[in-house]
N, C-alpha and C positions, 0 to 999 in steps of 0.2 A: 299369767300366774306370777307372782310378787315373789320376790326372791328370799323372804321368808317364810315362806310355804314351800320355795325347794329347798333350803337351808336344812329345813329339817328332817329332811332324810337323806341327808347328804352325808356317807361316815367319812371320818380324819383318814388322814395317812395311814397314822399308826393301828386306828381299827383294822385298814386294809389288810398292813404289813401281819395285824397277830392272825386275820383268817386263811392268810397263807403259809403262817409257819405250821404246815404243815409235813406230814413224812412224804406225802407226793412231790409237792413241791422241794424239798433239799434232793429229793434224789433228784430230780429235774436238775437244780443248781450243781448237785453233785455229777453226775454226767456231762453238764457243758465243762464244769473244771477240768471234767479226765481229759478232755480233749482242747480243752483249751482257747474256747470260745466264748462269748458273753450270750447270756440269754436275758430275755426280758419277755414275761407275757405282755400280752399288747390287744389293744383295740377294746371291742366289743364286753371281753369278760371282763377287762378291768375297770369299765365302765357300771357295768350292771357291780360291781363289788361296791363300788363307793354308789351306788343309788338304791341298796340292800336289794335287787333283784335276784333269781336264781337263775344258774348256767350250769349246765352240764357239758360245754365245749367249752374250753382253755384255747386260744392261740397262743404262739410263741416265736418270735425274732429272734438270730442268732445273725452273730456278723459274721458272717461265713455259710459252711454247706447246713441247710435243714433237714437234710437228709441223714448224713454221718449224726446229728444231734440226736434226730429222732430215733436211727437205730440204736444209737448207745443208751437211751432212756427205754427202749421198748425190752431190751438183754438185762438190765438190771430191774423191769420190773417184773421179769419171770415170765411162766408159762401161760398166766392168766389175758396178758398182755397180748395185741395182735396188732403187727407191722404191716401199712399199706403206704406203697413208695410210686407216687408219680410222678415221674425224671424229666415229662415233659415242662413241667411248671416250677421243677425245684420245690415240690413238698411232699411231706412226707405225715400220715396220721399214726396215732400207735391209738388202739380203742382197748377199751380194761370194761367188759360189762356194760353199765350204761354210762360209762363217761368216756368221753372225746378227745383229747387231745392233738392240734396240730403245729406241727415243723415247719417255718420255712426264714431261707438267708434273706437279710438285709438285700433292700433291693429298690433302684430306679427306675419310674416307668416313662416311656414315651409316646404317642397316638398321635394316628391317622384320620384324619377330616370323617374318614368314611367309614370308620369300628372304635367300639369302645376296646377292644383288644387289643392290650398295649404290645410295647415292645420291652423286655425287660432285660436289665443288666444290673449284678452287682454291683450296692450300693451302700451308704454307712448308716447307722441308725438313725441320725436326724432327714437325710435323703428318704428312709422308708415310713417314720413317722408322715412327712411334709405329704406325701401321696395318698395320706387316709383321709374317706371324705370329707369327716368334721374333729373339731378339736377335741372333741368328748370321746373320740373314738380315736387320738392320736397320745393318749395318755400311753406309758409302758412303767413297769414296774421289774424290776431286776431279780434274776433266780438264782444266780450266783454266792458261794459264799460270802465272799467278800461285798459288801454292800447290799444283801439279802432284804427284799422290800423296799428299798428305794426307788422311792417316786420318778421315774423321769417327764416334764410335763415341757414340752417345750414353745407349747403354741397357747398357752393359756387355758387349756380344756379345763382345769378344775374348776379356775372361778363361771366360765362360762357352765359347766355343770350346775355348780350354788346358782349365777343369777338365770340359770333357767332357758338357757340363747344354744342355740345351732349356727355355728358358722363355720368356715371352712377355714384349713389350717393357714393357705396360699390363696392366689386370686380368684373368685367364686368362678366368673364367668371360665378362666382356665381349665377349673377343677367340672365344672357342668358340661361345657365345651367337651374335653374329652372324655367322660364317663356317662354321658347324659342320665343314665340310671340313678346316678345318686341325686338327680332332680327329684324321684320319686321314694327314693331313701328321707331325703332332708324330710317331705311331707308325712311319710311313714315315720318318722322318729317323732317328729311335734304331733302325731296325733299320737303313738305308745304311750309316750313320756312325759306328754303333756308340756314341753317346753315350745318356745318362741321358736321362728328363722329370724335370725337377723336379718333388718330392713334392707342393707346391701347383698345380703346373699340371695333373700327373696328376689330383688329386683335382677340379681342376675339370673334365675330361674325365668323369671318372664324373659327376659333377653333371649336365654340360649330352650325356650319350650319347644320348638322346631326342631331340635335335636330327638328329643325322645322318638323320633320314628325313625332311628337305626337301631331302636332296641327292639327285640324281636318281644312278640305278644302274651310268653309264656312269662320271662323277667315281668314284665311290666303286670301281667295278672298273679304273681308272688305277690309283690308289691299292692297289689290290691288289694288282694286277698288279710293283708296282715293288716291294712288299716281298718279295711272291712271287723277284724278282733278284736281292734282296739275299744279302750272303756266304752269315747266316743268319736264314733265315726265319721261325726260332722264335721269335726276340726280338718280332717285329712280331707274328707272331699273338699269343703269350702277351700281349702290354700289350690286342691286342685283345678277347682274352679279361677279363682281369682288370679292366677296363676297364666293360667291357659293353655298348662296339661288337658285339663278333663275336655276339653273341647276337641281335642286329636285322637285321647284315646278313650274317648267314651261321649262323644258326639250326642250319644240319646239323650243322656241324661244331661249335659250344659244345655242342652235345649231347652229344659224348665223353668230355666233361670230367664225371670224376666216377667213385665205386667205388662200387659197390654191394655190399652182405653177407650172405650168408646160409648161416646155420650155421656162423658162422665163417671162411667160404669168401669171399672177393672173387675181380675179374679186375683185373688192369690198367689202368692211370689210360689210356684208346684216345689222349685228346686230348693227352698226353704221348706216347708211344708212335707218335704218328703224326708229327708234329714231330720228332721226334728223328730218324724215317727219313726225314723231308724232307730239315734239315742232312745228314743222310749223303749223298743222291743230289744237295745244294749242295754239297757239299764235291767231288765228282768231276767234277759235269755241270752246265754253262750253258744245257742245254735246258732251255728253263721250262715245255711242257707234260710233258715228264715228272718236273718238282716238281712239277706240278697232279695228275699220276697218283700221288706219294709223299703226295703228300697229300691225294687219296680213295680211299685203296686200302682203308681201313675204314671209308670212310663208313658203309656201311650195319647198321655192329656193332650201334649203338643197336637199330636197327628189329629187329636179326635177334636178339638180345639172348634168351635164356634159360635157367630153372635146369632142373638136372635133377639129379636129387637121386642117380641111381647116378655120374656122371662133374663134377658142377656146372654151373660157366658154359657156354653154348654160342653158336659163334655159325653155326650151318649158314647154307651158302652165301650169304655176305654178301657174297663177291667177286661173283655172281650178281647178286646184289640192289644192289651198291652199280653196275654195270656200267650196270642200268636206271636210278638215279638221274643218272647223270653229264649224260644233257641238260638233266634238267630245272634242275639248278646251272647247268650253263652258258647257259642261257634267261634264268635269273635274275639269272644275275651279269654276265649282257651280255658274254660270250664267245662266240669265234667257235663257230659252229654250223656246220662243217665237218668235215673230215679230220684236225684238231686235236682236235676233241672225241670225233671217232671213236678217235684212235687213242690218249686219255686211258680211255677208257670198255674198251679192247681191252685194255693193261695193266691194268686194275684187275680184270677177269674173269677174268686168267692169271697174278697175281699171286703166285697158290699155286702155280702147278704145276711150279718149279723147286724148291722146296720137298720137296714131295710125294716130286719124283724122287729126291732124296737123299737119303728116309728109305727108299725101297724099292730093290734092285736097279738096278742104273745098266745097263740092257741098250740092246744097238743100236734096238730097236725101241721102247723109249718116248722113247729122245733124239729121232728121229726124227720121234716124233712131237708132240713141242716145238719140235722146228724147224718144223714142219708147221702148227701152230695160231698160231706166234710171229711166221714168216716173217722180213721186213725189220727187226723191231725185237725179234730174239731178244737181242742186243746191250741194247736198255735192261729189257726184260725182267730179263735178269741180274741188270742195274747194280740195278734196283728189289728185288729179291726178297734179292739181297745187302748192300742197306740195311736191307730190312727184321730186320734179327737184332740186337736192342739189346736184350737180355738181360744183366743185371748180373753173372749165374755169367761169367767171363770162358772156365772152361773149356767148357761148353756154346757161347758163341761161335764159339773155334777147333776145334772139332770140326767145326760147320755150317757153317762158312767153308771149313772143308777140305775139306767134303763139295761144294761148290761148287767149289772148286778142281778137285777131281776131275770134276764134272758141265763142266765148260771145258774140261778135257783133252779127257773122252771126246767134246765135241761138236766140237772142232780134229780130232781124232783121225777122229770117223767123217765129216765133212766133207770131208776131204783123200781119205778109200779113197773114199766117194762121188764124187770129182772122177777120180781115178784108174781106180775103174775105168769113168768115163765114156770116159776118153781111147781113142781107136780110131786101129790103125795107120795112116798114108795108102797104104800096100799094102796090098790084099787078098788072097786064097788063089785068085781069077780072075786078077790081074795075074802073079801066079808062075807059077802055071801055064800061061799064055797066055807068057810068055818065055822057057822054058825048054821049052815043049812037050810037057810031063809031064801025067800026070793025078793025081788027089789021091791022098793018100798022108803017110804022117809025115814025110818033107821037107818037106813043103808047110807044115807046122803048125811045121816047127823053121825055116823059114825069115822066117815070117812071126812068128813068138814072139819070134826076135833083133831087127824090127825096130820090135817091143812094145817090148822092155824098153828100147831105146832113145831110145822114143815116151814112157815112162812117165819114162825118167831127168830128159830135157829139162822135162816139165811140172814133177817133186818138184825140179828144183835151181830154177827158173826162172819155171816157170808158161808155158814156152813152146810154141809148137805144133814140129811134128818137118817141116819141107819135103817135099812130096810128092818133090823132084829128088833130096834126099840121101837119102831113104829109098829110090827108086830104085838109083841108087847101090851104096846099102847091102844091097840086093838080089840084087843081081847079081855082087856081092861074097862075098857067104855062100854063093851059088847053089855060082859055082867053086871055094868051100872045099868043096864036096858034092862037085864033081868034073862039077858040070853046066855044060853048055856053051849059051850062050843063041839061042833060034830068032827071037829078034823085039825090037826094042825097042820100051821101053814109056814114053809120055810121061808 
């Protein structure tokens, strides 16, 4: 991304400084005064301010106790206000409704070979800035009266914001070394925000990637999870690919990555090829378990993986095989083991069978039977199977897109006769009969047909039901255009 394209939604200072003069914020400045501390929010929100994102959590630095800050800002903002104080960590949250704010003092950290959990001691603002993982996130901005909105920037995160780069405030390998989490922070931030790693910081990420297995599976599946929401997805896998995270902590899928040859013969780079119908099903759909189904839907190519020397590569039933893999990733990756997982593992087994239908006959009884195996989620089925077609021939696309289009028709199409001819008169051939006094006969059937196609009009304009009272009515209406005269009336 060219640093004219982040330029542009990058606000000034002073934009910053006028969305905080706000009444929350003076009282914030206003409380650190009573007590006689400096405060600065810091990190994360003041990031997301200067990149017009939205936050509903504030952090905030004080060179001193975050606790004493936090109570005196939670007592001046009243009863609506609620004080939560964790003494082990030195902070403290006050929350007002749905917004957030946290407490905590200036502070220095130090690690051990074997935890990301530091050791921590009182420290000064430029010491608690220099420990945030990237410069973008080591910006603070002052809540104080005196000097209210001012910038503090001490590691250059601004311009690094403008030209678009992630890099660390201090020595990468240092800063990856001891947090290794922020290895998969740095990759989760350039796929949110769409910015770079810097080339030296990346490279210390391939250095210190063996680290990330002292983060326990749940951090690391957060982390996934948010890139997984990201616009697109592929950026974050790809760095974590090339990287050689995803290799440790997702094994299956680095496994795709890669052609094999033989006889001249390759297939398809999968681990390209599956990303790419990720972005497609992000480009449409904010469901994120069906990005998890666009993005195991060939899981199991590797395993199913072989040659055969009359047709080449094959990959028999991998949608089968990757269907039985999906718990066991989601076990690992510390995903829910639910009806999420279930209904990742259900698209990834029927993957193929909109496919299929559009290379064979498009008849009522195999749509049918796609609605039948698909049910509730024939709809992402679709949207997946329709991402799946990233073929470079562009004519081969619009072909299989079409052929889809058409497989959408025909399932609008037999859904609606399906529904229609569910619809049934609210008179029956007993009720006419019973009114009129007659016994059955082709009246009976031309009486009851007029108050069909009535019954049918109301549902195709509407989806409406037909009143048992006006269909009555319209009974005894038709009746004495017959010439029949009524022996009873019918409720």
């Amino acid at each position: 991304m060219s640093e004219q394209q982040i330029t542009r939604n990058i606000r000034t200072e002073a934009e910053v400084a006028g969305l905080l003069d706000k009444p929350l914020f003076h009282h914030i400045g206003e409380a650190a005064d009573s007590v006689n501390m400096p405060c600065y929010a810091v990190g994360g929100c003041v990031r997301d301010l200067f990149l017009s994102r939205p936050s509903k959590d504030y952090d905030f630095v004080t060179v001193g106790s975050g606790i004493e800050l936090a109570s005196e800002v939670a007592r001046r903002m009243g009863r609506g206000a609620k004080l939560n104080v964790f003494r082990t960590y030195g902070t403290a949250q006050v929350k007002r409704r749905d917004l957030e704010l946290e407490f905590v003092g200036a502070r220095k950290e130090s690690y051990s070979k074997d935890s990301r959990n530091p050791t921590v001691e009182e420290g000064t603002l430029e010491e608690d800035l220099s420990r945030r993982d990237f410069t973008v996130n080591a910006l603070a901005v002052k809540m104080n009266r005196e000097g209210f909105g001012e910038l503090v920037d001490l590691f250059g995160g601004l311009g690094d914001m403008r030209r678009g780069i992630l890099r660390t405030p201090l020595d990468p390998d240092v800063t990856f070394s001891d947090d290794p989490l922020r290895m998969m922070r740095a990759v989760r931030f350039a796929s949110q925000l769409g910015f770079e790693i810097w080339p030296e910081t990346f490279a210390a990420i391939t250095r210190n990637a063996e680290r990330i297995r002292i983060i326990t599976k749940e951090r690391i599946a957060t982390e996934l999870g948010k890139i997984m929401e990201s616009p697109r997805p592929s950026v974050g896998l790809t760095l974590l690919l090339k990287s050689g995270l995803l290799a440790i902590i997702f094994p299956e899928l680095a496994a795709m990555h890669g052609v094999e040859t033989i006889n001249g013969r390759g297939h398809k780079d999968n681990f390209g090829h599956t990303v790419a119908v990720l972005d497609n099903v992000a480009a449409v759909s904010d469901n994120v378990w069906l990005r998890w189904a666009a993005l195991l839907h060939d899981i199991a190519k590797p395993v199913t993986k072989r040659w055969d020397e009359r047709v080449g590569w094959t990959f028999h039933n991998h949608n089968f095989v990757g269907a039985k893999m999906v718990p066991r990733i989601f076990r690992t990756l510390r995903l829910p083991m639910d009806r999420k997982m279930n209904y990742v593992a259900k698209l990834v087994e029927l993957h193929m069978r909109p496919a299929a239908l559009v290379e064979d006959e498009v008849t009522d009884s195999a749509v049918r039977r796609l609605i039948t195996y698909a049910g509730e989620d024939l709809e992402d089925l679709m949207t997946l199977a329709e991402a799946d077609v990233t073929s470079r021939n562009k004519e081969k696309v619009k072909r299989i897109l079409d052929n889809f289009r058409l497989v959408r028709t025909k399932l609008a199409d037999l859904k609606q006769r399906d529904e229609i001819s569910s619809v049934r008169p609210p008179v029956d051939g007993n009720d006419i009969m019973e009114a009129f006094g007659i016994g059955g006969g082709p009246l009976v059937g031309k009486i009851r047909n007029a108050i069909l196609e009535v019954a049918v009009e109301r549902f195709v304009e509407g989806g409406t039901a037909f009143p048992r009272r006006e269909a009555v009515e319209l009974m005894y209406k038709v009746g004495a255009e017959h010439g029949l005269e009524p022996v009873k009336q019918i409720e």
